[in-house]
N, C-alpha and C positions, 0 to 999 in steps of 0.2 A: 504493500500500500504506500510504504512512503518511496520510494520506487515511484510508482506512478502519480503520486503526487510534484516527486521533484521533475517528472520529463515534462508534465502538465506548466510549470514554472518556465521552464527555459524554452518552449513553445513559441514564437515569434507571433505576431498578430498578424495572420497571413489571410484571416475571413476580412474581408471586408463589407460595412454595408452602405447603402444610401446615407446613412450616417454619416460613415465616415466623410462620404463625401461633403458633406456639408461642414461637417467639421474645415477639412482642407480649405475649401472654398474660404472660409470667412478668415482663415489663416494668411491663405496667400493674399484676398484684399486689402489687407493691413499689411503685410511684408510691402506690399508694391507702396504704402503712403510714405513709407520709411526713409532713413536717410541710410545710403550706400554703408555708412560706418555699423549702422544698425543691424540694416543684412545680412553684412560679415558678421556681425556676432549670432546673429539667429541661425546661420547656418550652418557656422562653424561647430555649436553646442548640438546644433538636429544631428551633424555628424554622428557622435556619440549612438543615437537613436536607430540611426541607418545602418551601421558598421556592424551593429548585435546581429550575431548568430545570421539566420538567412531574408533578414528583414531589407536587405537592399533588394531582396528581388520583388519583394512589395512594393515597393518604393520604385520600380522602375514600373509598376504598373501606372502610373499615374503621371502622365509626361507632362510636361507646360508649367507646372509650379516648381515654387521652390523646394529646397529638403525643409526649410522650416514647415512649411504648410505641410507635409506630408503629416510628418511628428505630432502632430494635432491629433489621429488616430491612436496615439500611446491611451488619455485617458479612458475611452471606452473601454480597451480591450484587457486592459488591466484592474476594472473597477471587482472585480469578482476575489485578486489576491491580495494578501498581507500586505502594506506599505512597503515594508520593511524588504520584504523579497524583490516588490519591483524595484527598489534601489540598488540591494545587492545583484540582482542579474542584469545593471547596467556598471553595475564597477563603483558603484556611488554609496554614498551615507545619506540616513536620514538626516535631516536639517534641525536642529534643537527645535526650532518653533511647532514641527511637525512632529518631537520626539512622543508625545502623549498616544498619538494614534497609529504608533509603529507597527503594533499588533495586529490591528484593523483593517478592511479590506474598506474600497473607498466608494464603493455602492452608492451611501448616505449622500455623498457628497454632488451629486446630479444634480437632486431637487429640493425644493425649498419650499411645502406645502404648508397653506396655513393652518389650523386645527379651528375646526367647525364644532358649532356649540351643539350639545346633543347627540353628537356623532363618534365613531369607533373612529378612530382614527389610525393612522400608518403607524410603525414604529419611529418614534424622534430619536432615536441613539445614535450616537456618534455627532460630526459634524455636517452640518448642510451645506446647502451650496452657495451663498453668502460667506459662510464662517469658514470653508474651506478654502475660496477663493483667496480671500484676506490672509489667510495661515501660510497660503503657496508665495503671495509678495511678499511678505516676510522673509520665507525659508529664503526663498534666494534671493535676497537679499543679506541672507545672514552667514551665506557659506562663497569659497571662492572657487572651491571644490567644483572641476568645471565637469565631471561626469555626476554630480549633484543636481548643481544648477540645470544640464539640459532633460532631469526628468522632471524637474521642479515646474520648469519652461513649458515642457510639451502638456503635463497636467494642468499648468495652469490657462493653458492655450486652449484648452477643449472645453473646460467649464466657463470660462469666458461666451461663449457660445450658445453652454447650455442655458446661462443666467436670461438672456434672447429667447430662446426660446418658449412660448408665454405657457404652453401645457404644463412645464414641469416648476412651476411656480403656482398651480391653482391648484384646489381641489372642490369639488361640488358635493351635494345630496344625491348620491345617483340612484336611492331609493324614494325621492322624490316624500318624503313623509315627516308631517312636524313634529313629531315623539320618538322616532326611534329611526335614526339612519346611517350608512355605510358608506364613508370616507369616499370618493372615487380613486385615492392614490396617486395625485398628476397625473389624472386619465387613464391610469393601467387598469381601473374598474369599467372602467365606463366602457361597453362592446359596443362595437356600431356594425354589426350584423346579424340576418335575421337567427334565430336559435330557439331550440325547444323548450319551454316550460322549465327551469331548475336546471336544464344544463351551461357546462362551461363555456365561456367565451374561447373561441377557438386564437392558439397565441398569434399573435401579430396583429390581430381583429381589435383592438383597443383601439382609442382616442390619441393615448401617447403613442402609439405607433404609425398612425397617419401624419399627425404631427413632426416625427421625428423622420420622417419616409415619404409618406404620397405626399404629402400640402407641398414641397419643395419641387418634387418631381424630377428632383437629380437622380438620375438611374442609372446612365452612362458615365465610365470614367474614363471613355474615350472623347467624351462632351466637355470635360472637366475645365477648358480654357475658355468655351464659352460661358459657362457657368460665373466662372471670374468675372467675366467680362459683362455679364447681364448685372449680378451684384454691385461691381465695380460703378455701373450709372445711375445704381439706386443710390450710394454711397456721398457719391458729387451734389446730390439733393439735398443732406443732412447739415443744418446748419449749426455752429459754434456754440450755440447755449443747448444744444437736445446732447451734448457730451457730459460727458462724465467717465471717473474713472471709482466712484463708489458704486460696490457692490449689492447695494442695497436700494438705492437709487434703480439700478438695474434691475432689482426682483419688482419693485413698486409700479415699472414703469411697464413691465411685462405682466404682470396683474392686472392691470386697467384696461385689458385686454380678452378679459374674460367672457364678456355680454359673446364678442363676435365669437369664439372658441366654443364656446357650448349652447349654441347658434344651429343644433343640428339633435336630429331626434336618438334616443339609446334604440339599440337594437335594431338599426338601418341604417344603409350605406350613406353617406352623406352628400348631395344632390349636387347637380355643377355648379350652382350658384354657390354652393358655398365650398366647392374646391378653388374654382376661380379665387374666391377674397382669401382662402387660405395660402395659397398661391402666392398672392401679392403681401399678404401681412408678413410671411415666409421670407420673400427676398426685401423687405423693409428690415424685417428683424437682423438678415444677416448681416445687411450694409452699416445697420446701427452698433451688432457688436464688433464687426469688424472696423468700426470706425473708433470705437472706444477699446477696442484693443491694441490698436495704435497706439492711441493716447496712453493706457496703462504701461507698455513696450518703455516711449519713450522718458515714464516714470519710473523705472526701474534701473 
């Protein structure tokens, strides 16, 4: 068992999904605002990222961007192991500001659901996705340790992302009932196809999975430079006060977003009217963290 446990760890992140892509995408929009001096460091540190075991052949899957952008797929695919492992299987230490959750696997740290009154709610343990964001500008900022810094980088590169993304900052009543009701979990309760009486939502058939997959409708990662590039002129829209580099500010402001999100009936597909506006709220979203991820880069 621990046998397959450790082959399970040195595994490279070689699945990729529409996720990913999105991740990438909102990564390289932000490498491109940068200043040349910036890129060399961002991609000098993705190095590090690339070089592990046979993850450059990943990495060659996705031509047009930088290595930073690619490295953005680290925090997915790692949210299921110890901290602690995924620093050691890049050569790196955990960061003192990160030493509390060494143990911990970084699941918690995606989303940031509010607790509904009356309601069962998710598990709150560990940190969320505000407080991990915040804990990641710290760590590297606190080490010099440059195989440190680029898993510090690529984790904080992806949650960046997800704080944008408005599903995994709500939660609803998805039992619809004023006495007794069932957290939706930032949409992993909420099914949005048809199904029998007491049976299971089939996996990927949630709220958060259309959110995090169809509403973008990145599917190709042979597309992936137009993708850039359609982002890229939502971006050029975004004016100087809608910035910020607090983390908090970004869950608030992906919250306000709710009415249009849950905009669409439980237990049916959701109609073109409202893939279109998810569509577009989609590539608004990415432009805005990729435009605020910049800005946190050049804080850093």
């Amino acid at each position: 068992m621990r046998l397959l446990i450790l082959l399970c760890l040195l595994m490279p992140f070689s699945a990729y999904s529409y996720n990913s892509l999105r991740h990438i995408v909102v990564a390289d929009v932000a490498y491109k605002m940068l200043s040349d001096d910036k890129q060399q460091m961002l991609d000098d540190l993705a190095g590090t990222i690339e070089d592990e075991g046979d993850n450059a052949n990943l990495f060659r899957k996705f031509k047009g961007v930088s290595t930073y952008a690619k490295s953005a797929m680290l925090a997915d695919s790692v949210a299921g192991n110890r901290l602690s492992d995924v620093y050691e299987r890049f050569g790196g230490e955990v960061p003192e500001p990160l030493a509390a959750y060494a143990g911990e696997t970084t699941e918690s740290w995606h989303q940031s659901v509010p607790v509904l009154k009356n309601c069962t709610n998710p598990d709150s343990s560990g940190a969320d996705l505000p407080e991990a964001i915040d804990l990641l500008k710290a760590a590297f900022k606190s080490t010099d340790d440059r195989n440190s810094r680029a898993v510090t980088l690529a984790l904080l590169t992806g949650l960046v992302a997800d704080a944008h993304q408005p599903i995994r900052t709500l939660g609803t009543d998805v039992d619809r009932s004023p006495d007794e009701c069932q957290h939706d979990n930032g949409g992993r309760n909420f099914c949005i196809v048809v199904r029998e009486e007491g049976a299971a939502c089939p996996a990927g058939k949630n709220l958060r999975a259309f959110w995090d997959n169809k509403a973008h409708g990145m599917e190709d990662p042979k597309k992936i430079y137009q993708y850039v590039r359609n982002v890229t002129k939502y971006a050029k829209g975004i004016e100087a006060s809608e910035l910020s580099v607090d983390s908090m500010t970004w869950i608030e402001n992906s919250r306000s977003l709710a009415n249009e999100v849950y905009n669409t009936p439980i237990d049916e597909w959701p109609g073109r009217s409202y893939e279109r506006k998810a569509k577009k709220i989609s590539y608004e979203r990415m432009a805005l963290a990729a435009s605020n991820l910049g800005q946190l880069i050049n804080d850093l």
